[in-house]
Residue frames as a rotation matrix with the C-alpha (Angstrom) as fourth column:
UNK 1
0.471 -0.538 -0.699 179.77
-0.567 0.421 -0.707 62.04
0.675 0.730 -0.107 62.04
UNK 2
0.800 -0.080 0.594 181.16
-0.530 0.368 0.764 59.05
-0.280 -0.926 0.252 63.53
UNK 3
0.905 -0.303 -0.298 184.93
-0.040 0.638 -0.769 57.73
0.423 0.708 0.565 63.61
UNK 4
0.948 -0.226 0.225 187.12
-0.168 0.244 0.955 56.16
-0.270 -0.943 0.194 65.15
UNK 5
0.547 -0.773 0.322 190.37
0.056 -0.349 -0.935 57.09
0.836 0.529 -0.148 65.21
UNK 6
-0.344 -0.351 -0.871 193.20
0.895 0.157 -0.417 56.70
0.283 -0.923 0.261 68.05
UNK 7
-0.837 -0.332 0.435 193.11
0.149 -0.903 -0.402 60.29
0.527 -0.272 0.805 68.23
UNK 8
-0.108 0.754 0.647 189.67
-0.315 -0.644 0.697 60.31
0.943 -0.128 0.308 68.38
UNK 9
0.499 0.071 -0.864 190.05
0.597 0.694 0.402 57.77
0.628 -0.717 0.303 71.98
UNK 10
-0.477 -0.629 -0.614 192.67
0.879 -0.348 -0.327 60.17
-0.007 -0.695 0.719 73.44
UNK 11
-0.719 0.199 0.666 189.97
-0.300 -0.953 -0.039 62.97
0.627 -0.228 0.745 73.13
UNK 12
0.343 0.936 0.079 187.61
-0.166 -0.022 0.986 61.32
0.925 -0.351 0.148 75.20
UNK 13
0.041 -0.462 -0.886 190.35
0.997 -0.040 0.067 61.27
-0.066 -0.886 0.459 77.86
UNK 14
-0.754 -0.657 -0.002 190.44
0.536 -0.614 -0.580 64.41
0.380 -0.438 0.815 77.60
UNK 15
-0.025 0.899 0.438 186.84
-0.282 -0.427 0.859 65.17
0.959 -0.102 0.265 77.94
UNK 16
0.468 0.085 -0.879 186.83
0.704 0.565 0.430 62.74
0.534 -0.821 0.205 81.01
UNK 17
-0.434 -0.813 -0.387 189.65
0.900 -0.407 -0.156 65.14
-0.031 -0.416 0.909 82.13
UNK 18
0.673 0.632 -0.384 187.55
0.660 -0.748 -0.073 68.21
-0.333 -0.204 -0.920 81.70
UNK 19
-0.467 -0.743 -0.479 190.63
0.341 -0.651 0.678 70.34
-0.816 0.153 0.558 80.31
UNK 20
0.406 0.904 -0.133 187.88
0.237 -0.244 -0.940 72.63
-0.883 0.350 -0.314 78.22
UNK 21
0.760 0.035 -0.649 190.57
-0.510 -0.587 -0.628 74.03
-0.404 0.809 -0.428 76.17
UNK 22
-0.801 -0.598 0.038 192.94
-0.459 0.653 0.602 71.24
-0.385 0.465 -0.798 75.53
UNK 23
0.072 0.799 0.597 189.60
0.278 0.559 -0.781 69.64
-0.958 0.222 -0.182 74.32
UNK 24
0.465 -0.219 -0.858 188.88
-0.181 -0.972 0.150 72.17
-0.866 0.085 -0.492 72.63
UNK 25
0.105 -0.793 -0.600 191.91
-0.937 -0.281 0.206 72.24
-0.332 0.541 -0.773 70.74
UNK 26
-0.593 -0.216 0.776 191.70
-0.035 0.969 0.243 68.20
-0.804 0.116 -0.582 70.21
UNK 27
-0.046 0.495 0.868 188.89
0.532 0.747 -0.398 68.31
-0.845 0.444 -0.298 68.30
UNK 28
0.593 -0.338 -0.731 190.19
-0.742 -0.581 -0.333 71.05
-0.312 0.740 -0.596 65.64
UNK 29
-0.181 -0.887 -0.425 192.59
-0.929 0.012 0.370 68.88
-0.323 0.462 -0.826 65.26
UNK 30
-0.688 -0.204 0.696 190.66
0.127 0.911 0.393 65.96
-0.714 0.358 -0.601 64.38
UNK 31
0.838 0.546 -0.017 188.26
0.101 -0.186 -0.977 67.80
-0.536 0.817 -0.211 62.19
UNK 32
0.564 -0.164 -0.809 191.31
-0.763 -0.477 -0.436 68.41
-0.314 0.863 -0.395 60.47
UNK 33
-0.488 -0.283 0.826 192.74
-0.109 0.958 0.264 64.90
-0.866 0.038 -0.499 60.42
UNK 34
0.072 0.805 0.588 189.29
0.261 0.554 -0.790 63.54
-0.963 0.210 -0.170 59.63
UNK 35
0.912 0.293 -0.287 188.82
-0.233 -0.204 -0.951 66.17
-0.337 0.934 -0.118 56.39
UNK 36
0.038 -0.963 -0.265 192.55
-0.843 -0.174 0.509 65.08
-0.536 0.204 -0.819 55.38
UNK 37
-0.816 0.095 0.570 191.76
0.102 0.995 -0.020 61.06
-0.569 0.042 -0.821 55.71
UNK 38
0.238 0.968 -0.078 188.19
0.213 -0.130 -0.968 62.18
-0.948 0.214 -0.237 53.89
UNK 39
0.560 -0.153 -0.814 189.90
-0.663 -0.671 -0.330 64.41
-0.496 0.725 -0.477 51.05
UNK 40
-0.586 -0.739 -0.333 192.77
-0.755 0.348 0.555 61.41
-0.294 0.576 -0.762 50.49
UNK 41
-0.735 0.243 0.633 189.94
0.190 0.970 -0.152 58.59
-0.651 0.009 -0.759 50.11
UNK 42
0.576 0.768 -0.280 187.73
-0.010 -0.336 -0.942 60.65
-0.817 0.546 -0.186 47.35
């Protein structure tokens, strides 16, 4: 799934950054964005 989302830019700083578990923890939190922004546009 692709989308672009600020958040989703400030996780690829953190990938770049290598911090495994602030990653990690970024992208829970934009799967749950995403299914929010998904659930309010159905």
């Amino acid at each position: 799934i692709l989308f672009q989302v600020p958040q989703y830019e400030h996780l690829q700083i953190l990938i770049c950054n290598g911090n495994s578990l602030t990653t990690l923890a970024g992208v829970e939190h934009i799967k749950r964005l995403w299914k929010l922004d998904v659930g309010n546009n159905q």
